[in-house]
C-alpha positions as CSV (number, residue, x, y, z in Angstrom):
1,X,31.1,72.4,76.4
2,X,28.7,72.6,79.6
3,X,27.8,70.0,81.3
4,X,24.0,69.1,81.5
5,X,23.8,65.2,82.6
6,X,26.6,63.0,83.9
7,X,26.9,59.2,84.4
8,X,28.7,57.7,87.5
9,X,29.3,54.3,87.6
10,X,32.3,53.9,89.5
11,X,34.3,50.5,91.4
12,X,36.3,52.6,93.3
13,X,34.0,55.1,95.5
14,X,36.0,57.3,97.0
15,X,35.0,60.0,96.8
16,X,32.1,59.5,94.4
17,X,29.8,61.3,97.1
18,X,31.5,64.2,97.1
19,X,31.9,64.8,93.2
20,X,28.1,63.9,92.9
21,X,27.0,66.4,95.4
22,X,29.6,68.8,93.4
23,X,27.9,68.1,90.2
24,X,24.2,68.5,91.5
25,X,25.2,71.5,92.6
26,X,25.6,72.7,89.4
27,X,22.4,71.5,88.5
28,X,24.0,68.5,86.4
29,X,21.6,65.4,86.6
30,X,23.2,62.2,87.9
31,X,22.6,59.0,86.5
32,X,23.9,55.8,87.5
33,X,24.5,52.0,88.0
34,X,23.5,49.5,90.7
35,X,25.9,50.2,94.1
36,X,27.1,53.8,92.5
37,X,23.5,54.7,92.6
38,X,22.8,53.3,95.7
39,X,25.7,54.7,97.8
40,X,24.3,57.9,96.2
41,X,20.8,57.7,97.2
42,X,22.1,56.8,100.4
43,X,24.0,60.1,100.9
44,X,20.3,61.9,100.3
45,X,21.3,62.8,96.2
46,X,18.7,62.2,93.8
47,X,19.8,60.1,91.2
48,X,18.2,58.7,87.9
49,X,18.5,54.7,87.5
50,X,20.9,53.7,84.2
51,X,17.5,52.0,83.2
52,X,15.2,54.5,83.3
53,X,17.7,56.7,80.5
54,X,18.0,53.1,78.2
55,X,14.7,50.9,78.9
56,X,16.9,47.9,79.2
57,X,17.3,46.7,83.0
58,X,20.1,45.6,84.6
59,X,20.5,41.6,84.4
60,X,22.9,38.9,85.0
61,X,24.4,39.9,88.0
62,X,25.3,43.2,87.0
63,X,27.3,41.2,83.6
64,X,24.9,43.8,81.6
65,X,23.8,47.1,82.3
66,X,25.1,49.6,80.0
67,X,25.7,47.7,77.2
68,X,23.1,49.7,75.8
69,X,22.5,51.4,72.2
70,X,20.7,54.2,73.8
71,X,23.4,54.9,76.6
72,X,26.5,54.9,73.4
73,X,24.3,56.9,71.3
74,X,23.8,59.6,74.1
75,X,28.3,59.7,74.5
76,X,29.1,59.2,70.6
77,X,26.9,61.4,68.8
78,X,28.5,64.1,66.8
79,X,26.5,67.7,68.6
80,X,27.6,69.6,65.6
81,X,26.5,66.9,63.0
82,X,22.4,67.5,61.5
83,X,22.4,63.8,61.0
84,X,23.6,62.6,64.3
85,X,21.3,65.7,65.8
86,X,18.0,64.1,63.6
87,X,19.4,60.1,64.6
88,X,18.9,61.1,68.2
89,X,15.8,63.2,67.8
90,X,13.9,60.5,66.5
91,X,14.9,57.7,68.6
92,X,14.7,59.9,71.8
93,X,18.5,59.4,72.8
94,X,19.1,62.0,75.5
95,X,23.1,62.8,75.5
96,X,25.3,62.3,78.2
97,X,28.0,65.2,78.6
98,X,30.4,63.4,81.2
99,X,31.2,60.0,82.3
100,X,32.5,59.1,85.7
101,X,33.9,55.5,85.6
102,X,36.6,52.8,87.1
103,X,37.2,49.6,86.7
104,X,36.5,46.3,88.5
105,X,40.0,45.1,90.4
106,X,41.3,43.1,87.6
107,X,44.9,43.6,88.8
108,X,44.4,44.0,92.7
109,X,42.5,40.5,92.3
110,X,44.4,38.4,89.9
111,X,47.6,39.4,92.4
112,X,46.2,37.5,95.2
113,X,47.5,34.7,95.6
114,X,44.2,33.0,96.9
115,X,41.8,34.3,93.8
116,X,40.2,32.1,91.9
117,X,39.9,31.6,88.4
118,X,36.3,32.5,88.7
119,X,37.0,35.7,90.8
120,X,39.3,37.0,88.5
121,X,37.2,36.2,85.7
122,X,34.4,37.9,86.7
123,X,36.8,41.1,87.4
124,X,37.2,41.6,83.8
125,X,35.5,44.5,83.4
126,X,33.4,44.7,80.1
127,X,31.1,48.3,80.1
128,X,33.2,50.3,82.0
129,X,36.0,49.9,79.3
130,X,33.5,50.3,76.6
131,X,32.1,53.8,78.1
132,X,35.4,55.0,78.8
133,X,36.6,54.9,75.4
134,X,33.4,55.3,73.7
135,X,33.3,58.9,75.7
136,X,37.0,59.2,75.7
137,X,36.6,59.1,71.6
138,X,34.1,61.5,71.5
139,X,36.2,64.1,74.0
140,X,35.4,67.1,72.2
141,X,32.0,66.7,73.1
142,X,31.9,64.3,76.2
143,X,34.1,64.4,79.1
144,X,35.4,61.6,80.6
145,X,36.5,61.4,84.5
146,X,38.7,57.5,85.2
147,X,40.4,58.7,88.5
148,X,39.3,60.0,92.3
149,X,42.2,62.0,91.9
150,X,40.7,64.2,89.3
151,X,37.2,64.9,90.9
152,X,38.6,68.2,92.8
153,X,39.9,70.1,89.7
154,X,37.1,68.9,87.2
155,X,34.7,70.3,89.8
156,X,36.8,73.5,90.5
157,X,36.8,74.4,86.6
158,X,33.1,73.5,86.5
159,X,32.1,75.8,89.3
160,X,34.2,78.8,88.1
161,X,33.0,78.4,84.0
162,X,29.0,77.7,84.4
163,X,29.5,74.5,84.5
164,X,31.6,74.1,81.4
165,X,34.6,72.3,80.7
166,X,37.2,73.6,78.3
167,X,38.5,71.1,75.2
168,X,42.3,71.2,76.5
169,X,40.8,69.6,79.8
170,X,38.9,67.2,77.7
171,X,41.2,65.9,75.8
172,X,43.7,65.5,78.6
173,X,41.2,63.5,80.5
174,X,40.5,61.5,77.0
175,X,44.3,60.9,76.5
176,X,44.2,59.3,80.6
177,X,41.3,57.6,80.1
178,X,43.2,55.6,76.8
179,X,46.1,54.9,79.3
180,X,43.7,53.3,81.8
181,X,42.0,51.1,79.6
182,X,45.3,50.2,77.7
183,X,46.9,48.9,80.9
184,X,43.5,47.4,81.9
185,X,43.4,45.3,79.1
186,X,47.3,44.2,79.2
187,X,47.4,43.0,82.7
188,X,44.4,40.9,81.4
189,X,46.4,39.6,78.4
190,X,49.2,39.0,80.7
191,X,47.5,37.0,83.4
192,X,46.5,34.6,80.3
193,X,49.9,34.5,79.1
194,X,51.3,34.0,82.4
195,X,48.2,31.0,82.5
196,X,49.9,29.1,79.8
197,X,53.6,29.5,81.2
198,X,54.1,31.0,77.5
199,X,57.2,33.5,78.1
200,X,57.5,34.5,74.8
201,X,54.0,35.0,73.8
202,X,53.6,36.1,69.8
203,X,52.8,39.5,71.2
204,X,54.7,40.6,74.0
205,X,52.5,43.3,75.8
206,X,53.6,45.3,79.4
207,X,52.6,48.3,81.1
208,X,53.9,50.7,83.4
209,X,53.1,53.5,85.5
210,X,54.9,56.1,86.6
211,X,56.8,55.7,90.5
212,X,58.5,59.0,90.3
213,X,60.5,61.7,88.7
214,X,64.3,62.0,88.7
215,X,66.3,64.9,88.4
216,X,68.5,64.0,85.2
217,X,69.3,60.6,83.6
218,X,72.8,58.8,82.9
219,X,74.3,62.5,82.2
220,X,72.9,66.2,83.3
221,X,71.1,66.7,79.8
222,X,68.7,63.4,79.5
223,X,65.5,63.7,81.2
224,X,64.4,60.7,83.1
225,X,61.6,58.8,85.6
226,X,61.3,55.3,87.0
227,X,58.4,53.2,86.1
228,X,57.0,49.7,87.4
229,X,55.8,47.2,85.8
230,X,52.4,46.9,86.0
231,X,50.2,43.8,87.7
232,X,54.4,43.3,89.0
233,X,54.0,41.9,93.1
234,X,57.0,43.4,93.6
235,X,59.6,46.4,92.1
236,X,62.7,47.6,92.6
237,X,61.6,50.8,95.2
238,X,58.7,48.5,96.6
239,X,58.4,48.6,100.0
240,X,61.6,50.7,100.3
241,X,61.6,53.9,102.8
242,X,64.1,56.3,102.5
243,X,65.3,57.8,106.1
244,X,68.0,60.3,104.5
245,X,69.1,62.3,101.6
246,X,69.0,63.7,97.8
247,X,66.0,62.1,95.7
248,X,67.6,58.7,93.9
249,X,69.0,59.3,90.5
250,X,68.8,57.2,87.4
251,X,72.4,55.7,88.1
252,X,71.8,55.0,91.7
253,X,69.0,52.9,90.7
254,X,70.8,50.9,88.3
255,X,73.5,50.3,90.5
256,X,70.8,49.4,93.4
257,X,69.2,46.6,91.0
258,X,73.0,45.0,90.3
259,X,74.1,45.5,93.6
260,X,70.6,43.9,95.2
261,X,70.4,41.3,92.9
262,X,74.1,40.2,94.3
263,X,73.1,40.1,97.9
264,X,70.3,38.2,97.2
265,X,72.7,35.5,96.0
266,X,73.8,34.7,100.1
267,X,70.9,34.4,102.2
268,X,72.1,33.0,105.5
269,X,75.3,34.7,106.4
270,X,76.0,38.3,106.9
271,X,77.2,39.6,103.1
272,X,78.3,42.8,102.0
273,X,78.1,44.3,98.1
274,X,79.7,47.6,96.7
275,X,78.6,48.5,93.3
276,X,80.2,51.3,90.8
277,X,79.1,52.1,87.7
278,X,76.8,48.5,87.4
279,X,79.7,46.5,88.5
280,X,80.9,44.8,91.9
281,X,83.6,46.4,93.0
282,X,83.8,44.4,96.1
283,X,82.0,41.8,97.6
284,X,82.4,39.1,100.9
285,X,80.4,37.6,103.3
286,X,81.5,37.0,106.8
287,X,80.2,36.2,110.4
288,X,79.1,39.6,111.3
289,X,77.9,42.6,109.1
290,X,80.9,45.1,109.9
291,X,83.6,42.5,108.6
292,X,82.4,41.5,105.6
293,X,81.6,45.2,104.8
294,X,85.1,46.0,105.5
295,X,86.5,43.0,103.4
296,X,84.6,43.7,100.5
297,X,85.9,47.4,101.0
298,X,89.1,46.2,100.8
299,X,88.7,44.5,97.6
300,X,88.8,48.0,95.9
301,X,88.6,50.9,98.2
302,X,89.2,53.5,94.8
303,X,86.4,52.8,92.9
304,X,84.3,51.7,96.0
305,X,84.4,55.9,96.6
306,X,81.0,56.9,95.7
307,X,79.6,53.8,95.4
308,X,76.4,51.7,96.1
309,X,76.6,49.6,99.4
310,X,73.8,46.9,99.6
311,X,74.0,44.9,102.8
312,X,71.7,42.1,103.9
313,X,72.1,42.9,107.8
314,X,70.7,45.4,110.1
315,X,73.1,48.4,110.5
316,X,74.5,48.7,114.1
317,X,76.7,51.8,115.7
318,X,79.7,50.1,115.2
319,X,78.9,49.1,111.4
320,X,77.6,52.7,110.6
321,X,80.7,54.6,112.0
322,X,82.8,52.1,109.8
323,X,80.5,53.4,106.9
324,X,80.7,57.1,107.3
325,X,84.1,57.2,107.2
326,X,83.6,56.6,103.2
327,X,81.6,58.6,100.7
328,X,78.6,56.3,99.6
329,X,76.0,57.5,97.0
330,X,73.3,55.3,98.3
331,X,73.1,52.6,101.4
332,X,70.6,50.0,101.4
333,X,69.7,47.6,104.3
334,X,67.0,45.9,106.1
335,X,67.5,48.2,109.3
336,X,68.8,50.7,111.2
337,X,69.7,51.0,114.7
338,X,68.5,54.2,115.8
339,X,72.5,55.7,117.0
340,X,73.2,54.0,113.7
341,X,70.8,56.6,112.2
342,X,72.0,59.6,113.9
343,X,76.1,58.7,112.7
344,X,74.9,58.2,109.0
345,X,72.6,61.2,108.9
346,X,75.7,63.2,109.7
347,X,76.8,62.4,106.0
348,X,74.9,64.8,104.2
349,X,74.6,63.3,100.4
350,X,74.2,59.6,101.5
351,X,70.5,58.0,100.8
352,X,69.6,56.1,103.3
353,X,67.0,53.3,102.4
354,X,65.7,50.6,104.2
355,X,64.4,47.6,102.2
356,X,60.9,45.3,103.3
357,X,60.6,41.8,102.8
358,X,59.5,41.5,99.3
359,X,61.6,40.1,96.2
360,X,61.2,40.3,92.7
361,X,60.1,36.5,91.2
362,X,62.4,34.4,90.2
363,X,60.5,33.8,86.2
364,X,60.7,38.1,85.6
365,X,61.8,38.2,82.1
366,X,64.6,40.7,81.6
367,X,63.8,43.3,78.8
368,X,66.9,45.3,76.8
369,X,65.7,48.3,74.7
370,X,67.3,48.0,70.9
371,X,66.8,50.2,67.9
372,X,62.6,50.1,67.4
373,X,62.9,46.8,69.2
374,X,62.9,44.9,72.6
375,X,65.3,42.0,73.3
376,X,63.4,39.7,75.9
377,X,65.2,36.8,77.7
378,X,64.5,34.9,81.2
379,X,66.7,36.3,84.2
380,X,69.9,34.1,84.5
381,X,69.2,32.6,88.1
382,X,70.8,28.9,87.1
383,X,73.3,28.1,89.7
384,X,74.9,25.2,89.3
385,X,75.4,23.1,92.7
386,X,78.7,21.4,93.4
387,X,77.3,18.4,93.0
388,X,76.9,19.0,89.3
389,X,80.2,20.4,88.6
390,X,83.5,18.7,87.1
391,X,87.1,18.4,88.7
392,X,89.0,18.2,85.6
393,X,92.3,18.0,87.0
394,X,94.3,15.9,89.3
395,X,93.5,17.8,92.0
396,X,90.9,18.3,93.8
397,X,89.8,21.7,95.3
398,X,90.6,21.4,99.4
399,X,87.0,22.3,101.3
400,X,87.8,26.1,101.8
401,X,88.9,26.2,98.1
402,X,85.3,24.9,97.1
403,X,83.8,27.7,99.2
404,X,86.1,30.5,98.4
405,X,85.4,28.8,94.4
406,X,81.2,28.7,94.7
407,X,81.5,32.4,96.3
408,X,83.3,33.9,93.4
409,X,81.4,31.7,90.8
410,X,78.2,33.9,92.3
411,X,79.7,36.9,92.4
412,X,81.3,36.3,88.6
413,X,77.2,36.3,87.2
414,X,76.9,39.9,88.5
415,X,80.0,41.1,87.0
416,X,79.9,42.5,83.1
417,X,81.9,40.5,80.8
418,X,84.4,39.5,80.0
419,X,84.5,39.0,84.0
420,X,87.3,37.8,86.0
421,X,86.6,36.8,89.8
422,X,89.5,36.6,92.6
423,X,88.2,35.9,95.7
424,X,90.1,34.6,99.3
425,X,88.5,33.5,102.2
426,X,84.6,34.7,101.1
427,X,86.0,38.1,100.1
428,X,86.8,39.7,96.4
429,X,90.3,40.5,96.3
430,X,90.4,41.6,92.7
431,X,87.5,41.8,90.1
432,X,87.8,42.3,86.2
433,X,85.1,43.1,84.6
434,X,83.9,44.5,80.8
435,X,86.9,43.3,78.9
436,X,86.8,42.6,75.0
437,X,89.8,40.0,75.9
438,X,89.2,37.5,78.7
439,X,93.0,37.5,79.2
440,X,92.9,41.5,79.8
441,X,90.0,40.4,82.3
442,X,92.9,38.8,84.1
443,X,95.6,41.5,84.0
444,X,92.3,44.1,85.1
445,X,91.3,41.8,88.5
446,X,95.4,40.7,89.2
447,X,96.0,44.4,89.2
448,X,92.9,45.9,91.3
449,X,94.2,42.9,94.0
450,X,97.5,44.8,94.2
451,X,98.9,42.1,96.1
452,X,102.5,40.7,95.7
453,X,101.0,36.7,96.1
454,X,97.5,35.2,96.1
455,X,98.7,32.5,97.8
456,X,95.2,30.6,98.8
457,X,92.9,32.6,96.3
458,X,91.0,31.2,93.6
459,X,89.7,32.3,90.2
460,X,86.2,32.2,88.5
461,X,86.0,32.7,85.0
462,X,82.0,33.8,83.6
463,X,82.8,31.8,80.5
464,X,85.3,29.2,78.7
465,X,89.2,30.0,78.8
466,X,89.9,30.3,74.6
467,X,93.5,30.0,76.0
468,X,95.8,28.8,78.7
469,X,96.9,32.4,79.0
470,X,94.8,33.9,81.0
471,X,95.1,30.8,83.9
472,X,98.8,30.5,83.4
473,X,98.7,34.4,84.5
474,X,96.6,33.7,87.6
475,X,98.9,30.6,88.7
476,X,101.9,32.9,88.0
477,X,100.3,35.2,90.4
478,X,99.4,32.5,93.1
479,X,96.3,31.5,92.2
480,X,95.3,28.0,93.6
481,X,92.1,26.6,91.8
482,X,89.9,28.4,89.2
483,X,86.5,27.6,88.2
484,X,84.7,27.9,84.4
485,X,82.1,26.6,82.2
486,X,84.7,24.9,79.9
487,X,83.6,23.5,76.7
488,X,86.7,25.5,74.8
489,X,88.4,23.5,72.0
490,X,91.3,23.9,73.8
491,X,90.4,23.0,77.1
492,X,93.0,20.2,77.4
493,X,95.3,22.8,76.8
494,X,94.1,25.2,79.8
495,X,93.5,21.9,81.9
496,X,97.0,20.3,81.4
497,X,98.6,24.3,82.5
498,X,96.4,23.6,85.7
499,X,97.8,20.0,86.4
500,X,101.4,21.3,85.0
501,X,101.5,23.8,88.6
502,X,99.6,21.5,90.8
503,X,96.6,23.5,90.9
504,X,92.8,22.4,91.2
505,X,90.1,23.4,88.0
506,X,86.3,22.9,88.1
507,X,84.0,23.1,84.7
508,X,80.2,24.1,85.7
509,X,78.9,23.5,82.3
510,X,77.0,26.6,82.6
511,X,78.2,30.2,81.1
512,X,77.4,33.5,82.6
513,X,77.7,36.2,80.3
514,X,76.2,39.7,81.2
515,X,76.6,42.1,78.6
């Protein structure tokens, strides 16, 4: 197909200038719309006005100007089709070979937080969409051009085939340009959605765009790449520079998310996370960065080998020499000392990243991927305060129980259930996590603490005791207040084991199952 007459009518002009002046070159009129045309003119191109091709001027404040049945005749006739070829002939339609659009800023507008309704309103683009896919429809005779990004290798194939452009390139482009408008229009449905507070709208539309290719997925042989959510304020690698090492994988982003999402639980004291295979595997908190990375260590120094270590402090010399004595998969902290650098970058597979200051919302919904199917469900972010839980037996937890207790009740939401939490003096000691039986959840974390008492631990429990097995094991072991939901219809049975040895139990009322 050669190109003979293009339209530009572009949002985003970068670049436009350049393209046009390509495109002239060719000898391939230029047509266009109000502050396209102008910043063409400007640059010394001749250009024809979009009213001059339709007879319809531009009105409304730029609301209308190529909603014109001239202009879609020109991108959707048929060229191989006598009828279409007569249709045009008679009403003088003069085709248009390739279309050069963007949108308004729908997304970049509606993001800002001090946009009006108005202003994002009036960032709904109308014609753009409407020539995009009107030319992107008829590809194998119109070309359609949605991205900067493209203008260098549409002109080089233009300038090297007499100004033609082969079908495989214009389907390609078509295929994009039904991409862009597909997102376009679901970031719009989504900022109404989001307008109503509806979370489960009837139709539950997303889109995402590529952030980068990884090498392999869960295992060697599945392909894989990380997207972001569209219109999203903030993602998972947002604002995240790397310093150091391999490209991320698939399973050292899952294990980022977990292990993030934990740290983000304990603001304003120095906390620690290790994360294996999507689980904690230690956590703690302390008065200074290197100790409560070396308690959560602790906790399970075995499975913490290869692990993900999220920390919410900068990384000093002494912290990073502590680290590179173990083998970590991925670090992840808010900053790095520059002699802290140098030590760490001596470690040859560790990723280094350094996180910014954004967070993902608290209202993201959480999406699971089933057969043909999405499940959809708001994050779990309920945290019960202390003032709204239960002592259910005679005793009442002493003041570092309750903190060791509302530590490992934060950390027990993060692990996979059936999760068992052991946790002494802000530290894990001994974490059991993805059991079928909540009493083999005990035996798991009673075994990873590897400790002949736990004397002044406590226990949490991410759901109801069925039994007063699994606490009788813990009390056995030392255990000297625990802390559940309840709601079991045997709870008097697990309560009256916890009075029987003199030990305090709190009910939360809440469950935290994460399957």
């Amino acid at each position: 197909m050669q190109v003979r007459r293009a339209l530009l009518s572009v949002s985003d002009k970068r670049g436009i200038v350049d393209f046009a002046r390509g495109l002239a070159s060719l000898g391939i009129e230029l047509v266009s719309t109000g502050g396209t045309a102008r910043e063409l003119t400007q640059a010394g191109l001749h250009v024809r006005a979009i009213d001059d091709l339709t007879g319809s001027p531009e009105m409304m404040d730029g609301r209308v100007k190529t909603l014109n049945s001239k202009l879609y005749a020109g991108v959707l006739a048929l060229r191989d089709n006598p009828e279409h070829l007569a249709a045009a002939a008679e009403h003088e339609i003069e085709f248009i070979d390739l279309i050069a659009v963007n949108l308004y800023p729908f997304e970049r507008t509606a993001g800002r937080a001090s946009a009006t309704d108005g202003e994002v309103i009036e960032n709904i683009d109308i014609g753009g969409p409407t020539m995009i896919r009107a030319a992107a429809k008829n590809y194998p005779f119109v070309a359609v051009v949605t991205t900067p990004e493209s203008y260098d290798a549409i002109l080089d194939e233009l300038r090297s085939s007499d100004a033609r452009l082969s079908l495989p390139t214009r389907e390609s482009l078509a295929a994009d340009a039904f991409a862009m408008t597909a997102r376009y229009d679901t970031s719009i449905a989504r900022w109404f959605a989001e307008r109503r507070e509806d979370d489960f709208p009837q139709l539950h539309v997303r889109a995402y765009e590529k952030v980068l290719e990884l090498s392999y997925g869960e295992n060697p042989h599945q392909r894989a790449a990380y997207y972001s959510k569209v219109g999203a304020r903030t993602h998972l690698l947002s604002q995240v520079r790397q310093h150091h090492g391999k490209p991320l994988s698939f399973n050292n982003l899952l294990d980022m998310d977990a292990a993030r999402r934990l740290c983000d639980e304990f603001e304003t004291v120095p906390a620690a996370v290790i994360v294996k295979h999507n689980n904690p595997c230690g956590a703690a908190l302390a008065e200074r960065a290197i100790d409560a990375y070396r308690s959560a260590l602790e906790c399970d120094p075995l499975s913490a080998y290869g692990g993900v270590v999220v920390l919410n402090s900068r990384v000093d010399l002494e912290l990073a020499s502590a680290l590179a004595e173990q083998f970590i998969e991925v670090l992840f902290a808010p900053g790095y000392d520059e002699d802290a650098l140098e030590v760490l970058e001596q470690r040859k597979n560790v990723r280094l990243l350094e996180k910014g200051d954004r967070r993902a919302g608290g209202r993201e919904l959480e999406l699971r991927q089933v057969a043909g199917g999405l499940l959809v469900q708001q994050r779990d972010i309920v945290m019960t305060a202390r003032e709204d839980m239960t002592v259910v037996t005679a005793r009442a937890p002493t003041e570092p129980e309750w903190e060791d207790l509302l530590f490992a009740w934060r950390v027990c939401k993060h692990v996979r259930s059936n999760a068992i939490v052991l946790a002494r003096r802000r530290a894990t000691v001994g974490i059991g996590a993805g059991q079928m039986s909540r009493v083999d959840a005990v035996h798991l974390a009673l075994e990873k603490a590897r400790a002949g008492s736990l004397e002044g631990a406590v226990l949490a429990s991410d759901a109801f005791f069925p039994f007063a097995d699994g606490p009788a094991l813990a009390i056995q072991a030392g255990v000297g207040a625990i802390i559940q939901p309840g709601g079991s219809i045997r709870d008097g049975e697990v309560i009256a084991a916890a009075d029987a040895a003199g030990i305090a139990m709190v009910t939360t009322g809440v469950r935290h199952f994460r399957h």
